[in-house]
N, C-alpha and C positions, 0 to 999 in steps of 0.2 A: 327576198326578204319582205318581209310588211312594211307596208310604206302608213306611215300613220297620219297622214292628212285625210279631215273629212271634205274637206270642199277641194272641188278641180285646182289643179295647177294654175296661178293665173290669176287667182279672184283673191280679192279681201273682200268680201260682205261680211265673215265673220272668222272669227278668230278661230284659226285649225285646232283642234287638242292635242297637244306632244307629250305623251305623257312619259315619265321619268324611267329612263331605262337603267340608269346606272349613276356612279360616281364618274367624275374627270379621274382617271387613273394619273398614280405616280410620272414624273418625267426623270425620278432620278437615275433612272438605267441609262441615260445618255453619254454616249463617251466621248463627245465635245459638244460646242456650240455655236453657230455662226448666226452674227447680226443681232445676237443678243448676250447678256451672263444669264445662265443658268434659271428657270423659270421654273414656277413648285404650282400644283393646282391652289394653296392658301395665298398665294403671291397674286395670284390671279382672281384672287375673290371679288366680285365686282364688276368683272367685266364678262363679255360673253364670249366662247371660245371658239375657235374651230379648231380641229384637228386633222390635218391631209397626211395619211400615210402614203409616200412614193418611194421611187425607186428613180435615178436618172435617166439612166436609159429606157423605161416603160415609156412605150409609145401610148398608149391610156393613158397616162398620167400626164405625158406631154399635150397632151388634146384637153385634159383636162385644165393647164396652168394658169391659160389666158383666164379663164374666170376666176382663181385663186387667188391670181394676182390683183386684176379688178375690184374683188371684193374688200381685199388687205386695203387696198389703197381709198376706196369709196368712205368702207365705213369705220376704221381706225381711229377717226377721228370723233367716233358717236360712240365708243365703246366696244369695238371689238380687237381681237388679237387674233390673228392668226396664227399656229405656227405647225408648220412642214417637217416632220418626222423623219429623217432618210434611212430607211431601212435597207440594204443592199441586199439585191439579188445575186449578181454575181460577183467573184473575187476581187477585180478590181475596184468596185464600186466600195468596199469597206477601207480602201484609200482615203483620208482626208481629204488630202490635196486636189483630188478628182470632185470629189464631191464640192469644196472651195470654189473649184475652175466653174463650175456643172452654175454653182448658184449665180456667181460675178455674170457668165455668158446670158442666163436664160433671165435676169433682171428680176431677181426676186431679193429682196429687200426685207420679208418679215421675220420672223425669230427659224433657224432651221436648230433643230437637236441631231444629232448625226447618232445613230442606232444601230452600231457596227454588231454589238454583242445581242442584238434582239431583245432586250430588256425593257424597252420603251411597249414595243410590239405585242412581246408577252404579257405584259401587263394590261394593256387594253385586250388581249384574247382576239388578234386582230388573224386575218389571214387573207388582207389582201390588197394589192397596188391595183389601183386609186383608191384609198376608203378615208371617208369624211365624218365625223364627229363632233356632233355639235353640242357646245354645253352654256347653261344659263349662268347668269351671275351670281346663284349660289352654289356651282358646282357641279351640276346637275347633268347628266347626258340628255338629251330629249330627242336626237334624232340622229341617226346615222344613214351615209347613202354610200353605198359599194359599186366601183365603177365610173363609168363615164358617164354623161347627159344629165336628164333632171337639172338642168344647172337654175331655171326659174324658180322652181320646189325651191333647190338647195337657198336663193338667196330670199326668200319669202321668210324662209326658219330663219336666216338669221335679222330680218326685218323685226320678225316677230319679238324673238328672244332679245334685242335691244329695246323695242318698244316696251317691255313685259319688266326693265332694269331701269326704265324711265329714261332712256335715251331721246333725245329731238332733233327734229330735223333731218333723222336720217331716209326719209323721204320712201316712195311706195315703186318709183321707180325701177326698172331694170337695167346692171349692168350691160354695156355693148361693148366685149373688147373687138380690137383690132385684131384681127388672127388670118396668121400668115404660115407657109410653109409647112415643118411637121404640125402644129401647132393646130392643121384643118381639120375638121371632123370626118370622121369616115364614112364612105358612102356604104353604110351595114345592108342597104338591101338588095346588094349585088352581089358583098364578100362570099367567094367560096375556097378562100386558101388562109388555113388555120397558120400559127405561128409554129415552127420549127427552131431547132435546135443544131449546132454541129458536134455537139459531145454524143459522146455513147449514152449518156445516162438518161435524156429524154428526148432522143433523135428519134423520129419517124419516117420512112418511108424513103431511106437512104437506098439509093439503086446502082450505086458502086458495084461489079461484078464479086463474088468473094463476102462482101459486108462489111463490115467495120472493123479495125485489127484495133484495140486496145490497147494504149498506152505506149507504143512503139512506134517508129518510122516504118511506111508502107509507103507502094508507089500502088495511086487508084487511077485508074481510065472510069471514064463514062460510058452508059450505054450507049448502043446507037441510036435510041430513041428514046425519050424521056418516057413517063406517065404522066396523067394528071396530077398534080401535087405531089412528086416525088423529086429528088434532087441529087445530085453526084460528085463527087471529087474528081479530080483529073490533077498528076503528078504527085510529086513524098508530100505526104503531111504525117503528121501527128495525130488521133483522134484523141483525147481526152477527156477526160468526164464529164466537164463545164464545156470544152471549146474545140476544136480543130486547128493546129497549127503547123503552115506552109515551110517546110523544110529547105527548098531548094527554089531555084528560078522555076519559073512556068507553071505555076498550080492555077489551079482553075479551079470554079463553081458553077456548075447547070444547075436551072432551078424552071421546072414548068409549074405556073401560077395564073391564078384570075384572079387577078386585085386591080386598083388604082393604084394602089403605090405598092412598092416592094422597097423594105428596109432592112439594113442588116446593121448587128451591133458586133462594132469591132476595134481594133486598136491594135498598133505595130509589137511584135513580140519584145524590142528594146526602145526603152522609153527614149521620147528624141530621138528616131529613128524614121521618118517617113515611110508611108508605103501607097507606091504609085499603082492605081488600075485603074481600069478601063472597061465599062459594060455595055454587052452587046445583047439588042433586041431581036429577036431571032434572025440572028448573024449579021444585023445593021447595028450602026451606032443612034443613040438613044432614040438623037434629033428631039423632035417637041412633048417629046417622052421623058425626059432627062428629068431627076430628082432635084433637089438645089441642092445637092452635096454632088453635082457632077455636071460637066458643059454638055454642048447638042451634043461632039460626040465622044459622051460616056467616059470621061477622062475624069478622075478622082484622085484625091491623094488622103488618106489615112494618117491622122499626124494625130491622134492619141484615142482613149477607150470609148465611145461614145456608140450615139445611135446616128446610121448616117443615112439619108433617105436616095437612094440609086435612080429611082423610078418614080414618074405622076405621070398617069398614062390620061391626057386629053380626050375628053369626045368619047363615043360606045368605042370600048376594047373588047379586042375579042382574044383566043386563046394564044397564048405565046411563051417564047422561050425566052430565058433569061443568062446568059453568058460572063461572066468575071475571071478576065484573067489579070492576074496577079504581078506586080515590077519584081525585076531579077535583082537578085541580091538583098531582098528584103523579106524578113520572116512576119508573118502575118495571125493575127487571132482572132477568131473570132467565138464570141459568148453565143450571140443567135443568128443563126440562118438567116430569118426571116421575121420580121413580125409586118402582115401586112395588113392593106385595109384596102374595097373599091369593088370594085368592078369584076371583067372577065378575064379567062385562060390566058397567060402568055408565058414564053421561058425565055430565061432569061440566062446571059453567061457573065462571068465576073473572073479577069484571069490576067495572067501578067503579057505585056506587049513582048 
């Protein structure tokens, strides 16, 4: 996209030009609301807006928060409003209740609109988690930023756009959250393992013997050697459009990857249902590898839809495998494989003890 600042990120010598790219679009496509009633762009006239389109489980968007949040809370008080769009990616995610749990856990407090039916979305012409929108006090779009970083940019526009509404005091300063866990930025200039999927409908590079069976219980093995970026089933699951789901004890997940972290979005097939695994570094337990959704050794438990981070590989990583086996008597789902971020090759396994 065009980025429309004239002067470097960083600088106030003088006033960037944002020039007007649009209206605040409609919010009445929203099919509830948390943390606030209902919010209209003429209700809003006045103030300056941001608009954060997410998704809860997007790990972009999760890297993005800490500064969403910081900003809500800095400058709320000089005239800005925040408010977070939830537009679900996957099936579960157009749950309330999930999205309810997702806001209370990740301490976000400013207005959310929940956007089950894409109407919010469709109306900005939006296509994509993380995307920000910024608008002035008469309505006005003046800047948009798709993605992660830019976060000095992003809080400059909105520096600007309250000084420009006659706000005070809101100072020239920059946010510094505290960020922790999924929450860290990715180490982009190492990443060589793109995001994956375990449904059929945008799975890549699945190296199950056979391929992928469709909509029905299949028993898969793994090969005996991974490839780089490719990944396996091992025992019955289910592959389905959106997910993969573990039918029986013993399923497993090989995954060879170079990242820093390896994450997978998932949650037990019955709600209130645990499901207990355990990931193994090519054929060890995590140790100082271990994600925070899992001890040294790789021991995890799944207790509802989320994104849960397996792996934070320390120090130069090199190529490896990644293993998940899966607890017996519990059925398992998972929306993504993988979304990961870092560093170099390793495989990894995720399977039931």
């Amino acid at each position: 996209m065009a980025i429309h600042w004239r002067t470097p990120a960083g600088l106030h010598t003088a006033s960037a030009q944002l020039p007007v790219e649009g209206r605040l679009a409609s919010l009445d496509g929203a099919t509830g609301w948390l943390n606030s009633q209902p919010l209209t762009p003429a209700g809003l006239r006045g103030k300056v807006v941001v608009v954060d389109f997410w998704t809860y489980t997007c790990v972009n968007w999760l890297r993005q928060l800490p500064y969403v949040r910081a900003w809500a809370g800095k400058y709320a008080g000089h005239g800005l409003v925040v408010i977070g769009v939830h537009t679900p990616e996957f099936g579960f995610e157009h749950n309330p209740d999930n999205v309810r749990r997702a806001v209370k856990d990740m301490g976000i407090d400013y207005p959310v609109a929940i956007d089950s039916d894409y109407a919010v979305w469709r109306a900005f012409d939006n296509s994509y988690w993380p995307a920000l929108y910024f608008a002035d006090a008469e309505g006005n779009i003046r800047h948009h930023h798709f993605g992660e970083g830019e976060y000095q940019q992003s809080e400059m526009v909105i520096q600007q756009l309250l000084a420009e509404a006659g706000a005070d005091g809101a100072g020239r300063d920059m946010v510094s959250p505290d960020i922790r866990g999924i929450e860290v930025p990715a180490d982009w200039d190492s990443l060589r393992t793109p995001e994956t999927y375990t449904g059929y409908e945008r799975t890549e590079n699945f190296a199950s013997p056979g391929g992928a069976v469709p909509d029905r219980p299949h028993v898969y093995s793994a090969p005996a050697a991974l490839r780089f970026n490719h990944w396996a089933l091992s025992g019955e699951w289910t592959m389905g459009r959106e997910a993969a789901t573990l039918n029986a004890p013993g399923g497993q997940i090989d995954y060879r990857f170079q990242a820093r972290d390896l994450n997978l979005v998932a949650g037990p097939a019955a709600a209130g249902t645990p499901v207990r695994f355990q990931v193994l570094l090519d054929g060890e337990p995590a140790g100082p590898a271990h994600g925070t959704d899992v001890d040294d050794q790789g021991r995890g438990t799944i207790s509802e839809p989320r994104l849960y981070q397996l792996i934070r590989q320390p120090g130069p990583v090199t190529e490896r495998t990644v293993a998940e086996p899966w607890a017996p008597c519990l059925a398992w789902v998972s929306a993504s494989a993988a979304r990961s971020s870092g560093k170099l090759p390793a495989t990894a396994t995720v399977s039931t003890p």
